[in-house]
C-alpha positions in Angstrom: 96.8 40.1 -39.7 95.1 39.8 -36.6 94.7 42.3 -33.6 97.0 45.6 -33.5 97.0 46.0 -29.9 100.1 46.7 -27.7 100.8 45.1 -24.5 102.4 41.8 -23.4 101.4 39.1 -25.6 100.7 35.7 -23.7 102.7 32.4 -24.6 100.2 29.6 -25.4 100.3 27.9 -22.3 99.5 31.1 -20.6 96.7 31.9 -22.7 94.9 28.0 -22.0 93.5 29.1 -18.5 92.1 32.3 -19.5 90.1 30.7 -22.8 87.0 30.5 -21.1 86.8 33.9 -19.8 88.0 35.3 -23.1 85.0 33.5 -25.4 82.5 34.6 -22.9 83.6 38.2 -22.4 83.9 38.6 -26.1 80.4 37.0 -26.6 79.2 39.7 -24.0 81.1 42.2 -26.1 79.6 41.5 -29.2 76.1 41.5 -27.7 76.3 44.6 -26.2 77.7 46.4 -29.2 75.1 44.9 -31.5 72.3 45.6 -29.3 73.9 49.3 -29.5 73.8 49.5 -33.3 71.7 47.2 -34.5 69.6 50.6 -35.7 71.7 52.4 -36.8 71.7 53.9 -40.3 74.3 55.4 -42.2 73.6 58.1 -45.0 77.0 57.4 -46.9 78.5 53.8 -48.5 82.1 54.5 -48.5 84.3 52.0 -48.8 88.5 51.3 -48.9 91.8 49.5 -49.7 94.5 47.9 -48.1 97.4 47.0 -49.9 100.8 45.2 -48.9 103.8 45.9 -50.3 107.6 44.3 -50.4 110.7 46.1 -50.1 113.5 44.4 -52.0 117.2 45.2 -52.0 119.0 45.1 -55.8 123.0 43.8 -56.1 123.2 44.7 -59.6 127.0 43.9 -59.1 126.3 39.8 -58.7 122.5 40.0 -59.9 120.6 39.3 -56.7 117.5 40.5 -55.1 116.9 39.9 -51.8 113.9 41.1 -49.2 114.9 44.1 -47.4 114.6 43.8 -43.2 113.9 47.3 -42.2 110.3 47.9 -42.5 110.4 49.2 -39.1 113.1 51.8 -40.3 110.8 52.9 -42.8 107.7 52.8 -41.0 109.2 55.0 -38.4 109.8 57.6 -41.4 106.2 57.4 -42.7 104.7 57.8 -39.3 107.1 61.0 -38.7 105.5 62.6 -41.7 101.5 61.8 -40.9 102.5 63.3 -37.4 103.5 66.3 -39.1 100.9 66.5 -41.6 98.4 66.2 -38.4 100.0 69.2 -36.7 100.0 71.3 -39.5 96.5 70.0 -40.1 97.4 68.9 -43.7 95.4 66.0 -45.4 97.6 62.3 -45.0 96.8 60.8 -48.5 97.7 57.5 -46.8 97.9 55.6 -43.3 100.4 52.8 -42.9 101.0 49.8 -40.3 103.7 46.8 -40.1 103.0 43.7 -41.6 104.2 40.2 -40.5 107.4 40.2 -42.7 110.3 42.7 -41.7 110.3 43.6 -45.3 106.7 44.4 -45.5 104.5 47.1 -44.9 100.7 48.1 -45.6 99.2 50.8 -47.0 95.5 52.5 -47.3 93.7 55.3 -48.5 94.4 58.3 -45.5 90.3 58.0 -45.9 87.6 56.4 -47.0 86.4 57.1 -50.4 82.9 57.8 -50.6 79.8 56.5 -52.8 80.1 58.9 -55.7 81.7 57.3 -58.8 83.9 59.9 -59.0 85.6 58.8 -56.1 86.8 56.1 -58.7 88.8 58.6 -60.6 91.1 59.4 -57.0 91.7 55.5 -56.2 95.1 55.1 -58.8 95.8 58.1 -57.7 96.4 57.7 -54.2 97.6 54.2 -54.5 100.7 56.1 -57.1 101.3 58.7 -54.1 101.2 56.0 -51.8 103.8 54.3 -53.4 106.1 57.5 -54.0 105.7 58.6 -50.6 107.9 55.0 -49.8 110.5 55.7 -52.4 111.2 58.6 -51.3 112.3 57.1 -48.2 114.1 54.0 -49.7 117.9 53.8 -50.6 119.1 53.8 -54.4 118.8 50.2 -54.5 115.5 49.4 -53.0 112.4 48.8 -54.3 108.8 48.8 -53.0 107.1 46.1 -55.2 103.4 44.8 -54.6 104.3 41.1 -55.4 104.5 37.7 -53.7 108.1 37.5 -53.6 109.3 34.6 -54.8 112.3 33.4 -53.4 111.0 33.5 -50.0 112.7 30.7 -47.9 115.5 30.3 -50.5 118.8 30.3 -49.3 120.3 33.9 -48.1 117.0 35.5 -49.4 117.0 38.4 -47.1 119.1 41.4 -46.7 120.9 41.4 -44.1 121.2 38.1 -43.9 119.6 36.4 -41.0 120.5 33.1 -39.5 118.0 30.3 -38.9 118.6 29.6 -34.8 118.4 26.6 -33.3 114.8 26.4 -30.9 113.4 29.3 -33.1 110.0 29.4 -32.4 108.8 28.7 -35.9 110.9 25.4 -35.7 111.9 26.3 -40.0 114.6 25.1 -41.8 114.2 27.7 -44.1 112.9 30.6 -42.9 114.8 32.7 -40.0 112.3 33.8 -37.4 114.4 37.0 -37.2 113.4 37.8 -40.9 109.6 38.4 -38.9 108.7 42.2 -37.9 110.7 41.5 -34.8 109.8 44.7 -33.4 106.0 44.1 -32.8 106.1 40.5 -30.5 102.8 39.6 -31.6 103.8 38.2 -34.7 106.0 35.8 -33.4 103.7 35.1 -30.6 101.0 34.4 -32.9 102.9 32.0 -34.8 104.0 30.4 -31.8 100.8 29.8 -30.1 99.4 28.3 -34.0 102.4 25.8 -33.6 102.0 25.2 -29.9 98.2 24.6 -30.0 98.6 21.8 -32.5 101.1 20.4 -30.6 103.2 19.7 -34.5 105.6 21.6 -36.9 103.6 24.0 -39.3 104.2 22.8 -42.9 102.4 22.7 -46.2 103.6 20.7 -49.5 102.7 22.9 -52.7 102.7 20.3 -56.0 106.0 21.5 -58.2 105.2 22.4 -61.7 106.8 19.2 -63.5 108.8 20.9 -66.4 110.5 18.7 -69.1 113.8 18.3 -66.8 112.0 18.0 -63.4 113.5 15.1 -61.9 110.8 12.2 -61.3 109.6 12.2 -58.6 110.7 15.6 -57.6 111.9 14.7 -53.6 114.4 16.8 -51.9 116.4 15.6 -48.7 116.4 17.2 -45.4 119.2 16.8 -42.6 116.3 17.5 -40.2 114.2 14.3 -39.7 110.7 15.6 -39.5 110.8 17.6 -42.3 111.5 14.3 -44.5 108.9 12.8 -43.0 106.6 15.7 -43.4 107.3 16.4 -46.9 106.3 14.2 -49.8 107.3 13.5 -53.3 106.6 16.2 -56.8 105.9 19.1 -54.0 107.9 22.0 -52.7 108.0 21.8 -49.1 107.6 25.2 -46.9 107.7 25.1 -42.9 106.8 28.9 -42.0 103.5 31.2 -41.6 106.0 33.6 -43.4 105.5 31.4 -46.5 101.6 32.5 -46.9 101.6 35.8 -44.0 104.9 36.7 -45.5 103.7 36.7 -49.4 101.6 40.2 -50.0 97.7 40.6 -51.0 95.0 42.8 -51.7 91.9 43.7 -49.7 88.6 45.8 -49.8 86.1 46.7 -47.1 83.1 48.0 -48.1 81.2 50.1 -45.2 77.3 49.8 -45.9 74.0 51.6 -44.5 73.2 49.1 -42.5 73.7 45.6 -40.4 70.8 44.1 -42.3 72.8 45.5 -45.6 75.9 44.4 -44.7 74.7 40.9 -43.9 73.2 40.7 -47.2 76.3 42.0 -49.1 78.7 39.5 -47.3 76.5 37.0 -48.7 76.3 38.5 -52.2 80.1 38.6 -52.6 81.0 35.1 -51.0 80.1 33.2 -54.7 82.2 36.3 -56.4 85.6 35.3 -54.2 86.6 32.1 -56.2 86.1 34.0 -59.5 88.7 36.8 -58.4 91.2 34.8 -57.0 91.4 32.9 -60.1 91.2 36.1 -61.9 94.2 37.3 -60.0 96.3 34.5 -59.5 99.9 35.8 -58.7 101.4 33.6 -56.7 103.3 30.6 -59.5 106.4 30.5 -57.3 107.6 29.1 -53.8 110.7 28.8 -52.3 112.5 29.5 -56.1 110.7 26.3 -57.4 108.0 26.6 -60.2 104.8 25.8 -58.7 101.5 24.2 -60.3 98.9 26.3 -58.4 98.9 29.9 -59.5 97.3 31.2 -55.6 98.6 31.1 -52.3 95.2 30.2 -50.6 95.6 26.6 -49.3 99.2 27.2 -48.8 98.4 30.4 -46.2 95.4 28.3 -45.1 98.1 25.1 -43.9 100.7 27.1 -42.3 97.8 29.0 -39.9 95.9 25.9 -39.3 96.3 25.9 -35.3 93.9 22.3 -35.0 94.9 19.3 -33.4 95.0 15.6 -34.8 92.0 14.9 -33.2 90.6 18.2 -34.0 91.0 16.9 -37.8 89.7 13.5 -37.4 93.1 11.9 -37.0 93.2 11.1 -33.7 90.9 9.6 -31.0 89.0 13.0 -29.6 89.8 14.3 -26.2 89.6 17.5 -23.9 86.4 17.9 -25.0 87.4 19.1 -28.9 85.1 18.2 -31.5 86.0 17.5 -35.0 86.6 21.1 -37.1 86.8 20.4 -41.0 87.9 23.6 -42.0 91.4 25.0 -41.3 91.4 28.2 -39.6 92.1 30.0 -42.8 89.8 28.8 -45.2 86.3 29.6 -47.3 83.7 30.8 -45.3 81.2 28.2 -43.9 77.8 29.7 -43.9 75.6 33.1 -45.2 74.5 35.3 -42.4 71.3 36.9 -44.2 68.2 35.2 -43.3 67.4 35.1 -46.8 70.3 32.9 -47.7 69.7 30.1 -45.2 68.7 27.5 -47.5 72.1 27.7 -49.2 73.6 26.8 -46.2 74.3 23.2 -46.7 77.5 21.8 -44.8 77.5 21.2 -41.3 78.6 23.9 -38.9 80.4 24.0 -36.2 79.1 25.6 -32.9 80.6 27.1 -29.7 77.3 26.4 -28.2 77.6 28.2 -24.6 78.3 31.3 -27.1 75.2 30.0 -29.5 72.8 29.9 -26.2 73.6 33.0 -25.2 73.4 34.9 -28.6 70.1 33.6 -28.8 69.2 34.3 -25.5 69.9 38.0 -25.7 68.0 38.6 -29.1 70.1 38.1 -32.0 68.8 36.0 -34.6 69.8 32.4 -35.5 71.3 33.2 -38.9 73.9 36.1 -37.1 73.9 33.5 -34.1 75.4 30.9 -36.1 77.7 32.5 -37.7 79.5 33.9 -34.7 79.1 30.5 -32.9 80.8 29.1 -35.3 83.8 32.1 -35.3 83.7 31.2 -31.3 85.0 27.2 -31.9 88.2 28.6 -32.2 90.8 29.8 -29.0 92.2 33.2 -28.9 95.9 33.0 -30.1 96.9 36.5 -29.6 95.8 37.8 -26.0 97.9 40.6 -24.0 98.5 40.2 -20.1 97.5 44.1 -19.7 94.4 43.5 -21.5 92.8 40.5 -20.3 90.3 42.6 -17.9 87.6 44.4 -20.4 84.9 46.9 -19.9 82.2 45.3 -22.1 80.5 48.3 -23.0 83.7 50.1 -23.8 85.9 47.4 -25.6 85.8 44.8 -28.3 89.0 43.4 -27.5 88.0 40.1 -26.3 85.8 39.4 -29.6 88.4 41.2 -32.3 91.0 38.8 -30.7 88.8 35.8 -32.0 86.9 37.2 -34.8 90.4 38.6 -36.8 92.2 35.6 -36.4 89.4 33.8 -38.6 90.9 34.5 -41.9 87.8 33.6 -44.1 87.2 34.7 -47.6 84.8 37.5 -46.4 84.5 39.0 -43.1 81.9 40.5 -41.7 82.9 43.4 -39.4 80.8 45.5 -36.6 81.5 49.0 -36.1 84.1 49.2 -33.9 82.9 50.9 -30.6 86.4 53.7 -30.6 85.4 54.4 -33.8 81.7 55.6 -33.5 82.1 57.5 -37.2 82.9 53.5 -38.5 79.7 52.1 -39.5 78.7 48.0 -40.4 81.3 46.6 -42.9 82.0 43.5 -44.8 85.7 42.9 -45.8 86.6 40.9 -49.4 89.7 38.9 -48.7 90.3 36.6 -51.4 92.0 39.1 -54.0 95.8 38.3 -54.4 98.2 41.4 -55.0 98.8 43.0 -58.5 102.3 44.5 -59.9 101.0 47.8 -60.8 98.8 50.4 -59.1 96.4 50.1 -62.6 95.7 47.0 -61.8 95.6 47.1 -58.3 92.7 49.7 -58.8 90.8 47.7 -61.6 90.0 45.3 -59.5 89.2 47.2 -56.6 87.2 49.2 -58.8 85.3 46.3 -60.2 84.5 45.1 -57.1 82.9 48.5 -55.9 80.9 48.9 -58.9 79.7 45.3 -58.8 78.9 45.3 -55.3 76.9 48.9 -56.5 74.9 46.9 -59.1 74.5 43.9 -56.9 72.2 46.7 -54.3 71.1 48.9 -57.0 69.3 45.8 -58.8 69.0 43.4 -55.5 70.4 40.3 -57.6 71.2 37.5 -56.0 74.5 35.4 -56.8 73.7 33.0 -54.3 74.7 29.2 -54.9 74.8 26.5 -52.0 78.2 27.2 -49.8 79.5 24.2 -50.6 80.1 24.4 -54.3 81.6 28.1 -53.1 84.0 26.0 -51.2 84.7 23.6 -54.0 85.3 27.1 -56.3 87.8 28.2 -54.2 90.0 24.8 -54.7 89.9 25.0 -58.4 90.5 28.6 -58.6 94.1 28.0 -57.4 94.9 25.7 -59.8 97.3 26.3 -62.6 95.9 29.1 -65.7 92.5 28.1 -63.7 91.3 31.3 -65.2 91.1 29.6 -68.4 91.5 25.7 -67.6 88.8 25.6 -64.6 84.9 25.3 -64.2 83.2 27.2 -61.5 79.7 27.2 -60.1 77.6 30.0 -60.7 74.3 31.3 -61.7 73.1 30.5 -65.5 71.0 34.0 -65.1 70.4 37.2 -63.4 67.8 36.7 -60.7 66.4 39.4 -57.8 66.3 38.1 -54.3 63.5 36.6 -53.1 62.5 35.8 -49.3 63.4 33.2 -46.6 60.3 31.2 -47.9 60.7 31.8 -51.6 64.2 30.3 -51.3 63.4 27.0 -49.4 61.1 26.5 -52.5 63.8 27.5 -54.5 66.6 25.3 -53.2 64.1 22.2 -53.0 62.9 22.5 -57.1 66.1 24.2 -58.8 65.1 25.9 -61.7 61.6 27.2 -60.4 62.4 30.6 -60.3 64.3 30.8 -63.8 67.9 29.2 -63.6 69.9 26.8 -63.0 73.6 26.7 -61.2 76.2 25.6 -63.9 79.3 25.4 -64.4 80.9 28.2 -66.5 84.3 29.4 -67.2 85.9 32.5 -66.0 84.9 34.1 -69.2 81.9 33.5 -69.3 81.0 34.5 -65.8 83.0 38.0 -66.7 82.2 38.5 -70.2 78.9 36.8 -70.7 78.3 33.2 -72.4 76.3 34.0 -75.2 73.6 32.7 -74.5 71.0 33.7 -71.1 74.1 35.1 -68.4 74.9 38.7 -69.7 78.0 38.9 -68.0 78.9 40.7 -65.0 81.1 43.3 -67.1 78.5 43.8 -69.5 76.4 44.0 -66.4 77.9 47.2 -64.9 78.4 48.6 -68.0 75.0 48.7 -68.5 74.3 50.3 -65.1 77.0 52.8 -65.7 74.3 53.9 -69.0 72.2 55.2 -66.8 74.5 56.7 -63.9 75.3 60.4 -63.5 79.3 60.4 -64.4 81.8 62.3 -65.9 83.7 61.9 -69.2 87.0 61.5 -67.1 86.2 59.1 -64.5 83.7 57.0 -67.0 87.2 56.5 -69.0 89.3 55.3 -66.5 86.0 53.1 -65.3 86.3 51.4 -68.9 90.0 50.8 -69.0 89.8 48.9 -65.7 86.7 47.1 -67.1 88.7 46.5 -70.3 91.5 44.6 -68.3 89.2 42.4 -66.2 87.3 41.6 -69.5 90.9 40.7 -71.3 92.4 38.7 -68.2 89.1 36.7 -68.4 89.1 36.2 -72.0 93.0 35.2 -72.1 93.5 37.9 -74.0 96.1 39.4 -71.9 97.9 36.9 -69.0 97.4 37.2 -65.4 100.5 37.6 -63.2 101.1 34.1 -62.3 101.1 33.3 -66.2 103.1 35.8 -66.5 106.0 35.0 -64.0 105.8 31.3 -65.4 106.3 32.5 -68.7 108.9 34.9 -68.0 111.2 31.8 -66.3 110.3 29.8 -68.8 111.8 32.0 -71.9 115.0 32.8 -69.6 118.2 31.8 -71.2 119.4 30.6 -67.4 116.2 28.2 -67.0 117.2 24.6 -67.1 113.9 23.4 -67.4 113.6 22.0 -64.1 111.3 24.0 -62.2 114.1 25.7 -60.2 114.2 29.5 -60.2 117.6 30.6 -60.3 119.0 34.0 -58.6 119.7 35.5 -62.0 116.1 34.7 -63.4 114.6 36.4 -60.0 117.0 39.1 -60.7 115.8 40.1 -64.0 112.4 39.2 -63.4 112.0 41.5 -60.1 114.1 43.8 -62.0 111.6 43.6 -65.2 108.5 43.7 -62.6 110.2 47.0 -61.3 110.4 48.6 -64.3 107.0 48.0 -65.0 105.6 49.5 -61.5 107.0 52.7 -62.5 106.0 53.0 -66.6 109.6 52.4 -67.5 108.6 49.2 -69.1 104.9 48.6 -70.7 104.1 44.9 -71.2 100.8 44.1 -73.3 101.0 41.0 -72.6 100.0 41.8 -69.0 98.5 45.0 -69.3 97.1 45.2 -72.5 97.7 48.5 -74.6 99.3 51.2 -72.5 97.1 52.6 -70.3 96.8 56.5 -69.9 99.6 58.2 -68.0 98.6 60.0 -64.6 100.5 63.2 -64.2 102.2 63.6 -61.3 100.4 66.9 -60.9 97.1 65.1 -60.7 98.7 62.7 -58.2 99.5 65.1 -55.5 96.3 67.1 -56.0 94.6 63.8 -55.5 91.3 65.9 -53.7 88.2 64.1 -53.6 85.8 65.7 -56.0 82.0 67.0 -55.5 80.1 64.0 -55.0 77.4 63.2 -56.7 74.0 61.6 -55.0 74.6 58.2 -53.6 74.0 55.2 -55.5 71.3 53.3 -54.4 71.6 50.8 -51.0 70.3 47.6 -50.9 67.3 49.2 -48.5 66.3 51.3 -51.2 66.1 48.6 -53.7 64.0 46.5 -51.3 61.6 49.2 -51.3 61.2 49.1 -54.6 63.7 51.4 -56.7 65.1 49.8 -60.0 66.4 50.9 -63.1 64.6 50.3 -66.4 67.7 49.2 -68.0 67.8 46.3 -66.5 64.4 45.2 -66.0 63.5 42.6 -68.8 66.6 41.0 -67.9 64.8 39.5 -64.5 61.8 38.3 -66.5 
């Protein structure tokens, strides 16, 4: 999260006097590199994953399982190997990086994978060798899981133990700061100049799943004085970034022809966000305490919220803040297309020196706003080596701001070391999945319906503030089956700046209506007028040039998105809730013993490596990959590219699909 820079990272009160010069410089960056690219076309979509995983540490002996601290240890190993690889000139199947946890690390394809649907057939593949190329490095009893680990912030949950020091910078009672990758400062730093900026203790209160033995109210008693206050009744309390940064998830960035497609595309896939966090809720448990959310959004989003009281409207305002209703981590506030501007309809926030100047130097209002409104917020992570920039050679003054917006979707410029990195939109709102399957399913559904989104040049579009209200029900409990969320009624094209203004004002003159539809019906179809967006790409996979192979493994990772929509099969958070819930240990009262993580982690682990099938989560078995196939994981001939939302606009459809707009 954030910057990966190295360098001497500046304590908050160090950082206030150079705030100025930062947002400026970083405007000025982002100009210049705009103005450098704004033309420029790229013949390929590719597009890739990031994953983060957990290392756990097994006492079979006692029945524990604890986070393992030495990341760094393994990390070291990893990056040994993709040296050597490099000097031999040998392919690295994967790249990997530290993550904020000293038991986590990140993983990502060693490349892009490219616009043929073929490319599909590799993803599993790699994310399998991926996975073994850890394990190989890992003791007996160690485990890399892709889970949200949930004793985080327990007692003794890591291994080796760490102490929780008195004038830690996190200021936790439960979480040691020494259980953060101590060997890269910025973490800490970061989470430092969050606290120090708010000038309060980071904290967030998740509401406890109330079982039949939960006491009533649920309140638990602190020696420490501010945490009593802070906490309130029937909610788990947590204190530490490392209770949201620390828990893993799943990302996808998504390189596009264009600036004008990626614009477009972040806009397309805002409305979808909701709809796949609910569909991959994993995250039931905090701190061993059943929860009753199923998503770690709003509790990431509260322990990274750097505002002030007055900054939230609790507080008289001073030192010239304004009022910011959205947390630093949160939904994102506005579409950047300038055919989505009538859906923008909350207020935004500006920087406005950075909003005069954008406009000034000839980027449009719709782009304008949307990095004005990145630019109300102060860099938190800046280094003392780096604070003079070359404008025309560095992006560091921008990156510092524009990363540490964690929104829903990102929108990302080429980066100016990178000239081979083209315009790219980033989907953030997936949590993590057990297996690698599943993992690629629903990487894989998103790439194929961001493919039909610009083969066809629909539009998913509903006003940003019923995305917003989405994302809070889809972290409710089983929201996948129990929630409601906004969405188009039926498959519409784009239409223009003006067409939408009419649209917005007469809502239904163009065909539809925004209701409010279940999971299931938004996945599967509701029987009625919205075909579905599985049905959807299974019809534009009718007419696409694939073969036999990948079109198989396509299906079976349509087949489980269909089945966790339908309830036919259970997501993960269901899952984990069910599994404490049928323990012999569980007492009913929302605590999650050590034995019950045991066996459960232990179960989960089993599972990750085809020990253990589970149809309750995965449906019927899916095919076994050989390991042969997994290290001669090649990319394969590709195909023509799919068609780009350029082409579309120019007037390129397919048949199939054409009554459906009619």
């Amino acid at each position: 999260m954030g910057l990966l820079t190295l360098g001497t990272p500046l304590t908050w009160s160090e950082t206030i006097p150079y705030i100025d010069y930062i947002k400026e410089h970083g405007i000025d960056q982002f100009i210049n590199l705009y103005c450098r690219y704004k033309n420029r076309e790229d013949a390929q979509l590719k597009w890739g994953d990031e994953i983060e995983y957990s290392i756990v540490k097994f006492d079979h002996a006692n029945k524990k399982v604890r986070v393992s601290l030495h990341s760094d240890e393994i990390l070291t190993q990893l990056d040994k190997q993709i040296s050597e690889n490099k000097k031999n000139h040998k392919e690295n199947l994967s790249l990997w990086a530290p993550e904020f946890g000293g038991y986590m690390i990140e993983g990502t394809p060693g490349a892009p994978y490219g616009s043929s649907l073929e490319c599909i057939d590799v993803v599993e593949k790699n994310m399998i060798a991926r996975r073994n190329e850890v394990r190989k490095v890992l003791s007996n009893d160690e485990a890399l899981l892709s889970i949200t680990f949930p004793s985080i912030g327990a007692p003794d949950f890591t291994s080796p133990p760490v102490k929780i020091k008195a004038g830690q910078a996190s200021e936790s009672i439960f979480f040691s700061d020494d259980a953060v990758n101590y060997h890269n400062k910025r973490y800490i730093t970061l989470m430092s100049n969050v606290l120090q900026r708010r000038g309060e203790r980071l904290y967030s209160n998740v509401p406890i799943f109330k079982d039949k033995n939960t006491l009533s109210p649920f309140k638990e008693h602190f020696s420490d004085e501010e945490s009593n206050k802070n906490s309130i009744p029937d909610h788990i309390y947590v204190d530490h970034m490392g209770f949201g940064v620390g828990m893993c998830c799943l990302q996808v960035t998504f390189q596009t022809v264009n600036v004008n497609e990626a614009r477009w595309l972040y806009d397309q896939l805002t409305p979808i966000t909701p709809i796949m966090l609910a569909l991959s809720a994993s995250t039931p448990i905090f701190r061993s305490y059943l929860a009753d959310v199923d998503s770690r959004w709003d509790v990431i989003a509260d322990l990274c919220d750097d505002r002030t009281p007055d900054e939230k409207g609790e507080a008289p305002l001073k030192d010239n803040h304004v009022i910011i209703n959205k947390r630093r981590y949160d939904s994102t506030d506005c579409y950047i297309h300038p055919s989505s501007a009538e859906f923008n309809d909350i207020p935004l926030e500006l920087d406005k020196k950075s909003y005069e100047k954008l406009i000034k130097n000839g980027i449009d209002e719709h782009l304008a706003r949307h990095i004005a409104h990145i630019f109300i917020r102060d860099p938190l992570q800046v280094y003392r080596e780096r604070l003079e920039q070359d404008v025309t050679t560095s992006m560091e003054h921008f990156e510092t701001i524009q990363s540490s917006n964690w929104c829903n979707m990102r929108f990302k410029p080429p980066p100016i070391e990178s000239p081979e990195i083209g315009w790219r939109v980033e989907f953030r709102a997936t949590e993590i999945q057990l297996t690698d399957f599943e993992n690629a399913a629903y990487c894989c559904f998103l790439v194929l319906l961001s493919r039909v989104l610009v083969s066809y040049n629909l539009s998913f579009l509903i006003p940003i503030s019923q995305v917003t209200e989405n994302i809070k029900r889809a972290q409710k409990r089983d929201a996948v089956h129990n929630q409601k969320f906004y969405f188009r009624n039926k498959l519409t094209k784009c239409l223009s700046s003006d067409e939408n203004v009419q649209q917005v004002k007469n809502g239904n003159c163009h065909g539809y209506e925004i209701d409010e539809m279940s999971i299931n019906e938004i996945i599967n179809g509701d029987g009625k007028e919205f075909v579905g967006l599985v049905p959807l790409i299974r019809q534009f996979l009718d007419g696409a040039n694939i073969d036999v192979e990948s079109l198989f493994k396509i299906n079976r990772y349509l087949d489980l998105i269909q089945d966790r929509a339908s309830g036919k099969i259970f997501t993960l958070a269901h899952w984990m809730r069910d599994f404490v819930r049928s323990h012999p240990e569980y007492q009913y009262d929302s605590h999650v013993g050590d034995t019950i993580v045991y066996d459960m982690i232990k179960t989960m682990n089993e599972i990750t490596q085809g020990k253990k099938h589970d149809e309750s989560l995965l449906g019927k078995a899916p095919p076994v990959v050989k390991p042969k196939e997994v290290e001669n994981a090649a990319k394969k001939e590709q195909r023509p590219k799919l068609l780009c939302y350029e082409d579309a606009l120019n007037g390129q459809k397919f048949a199939n699909l054409e009554a459906e707009f009619h």
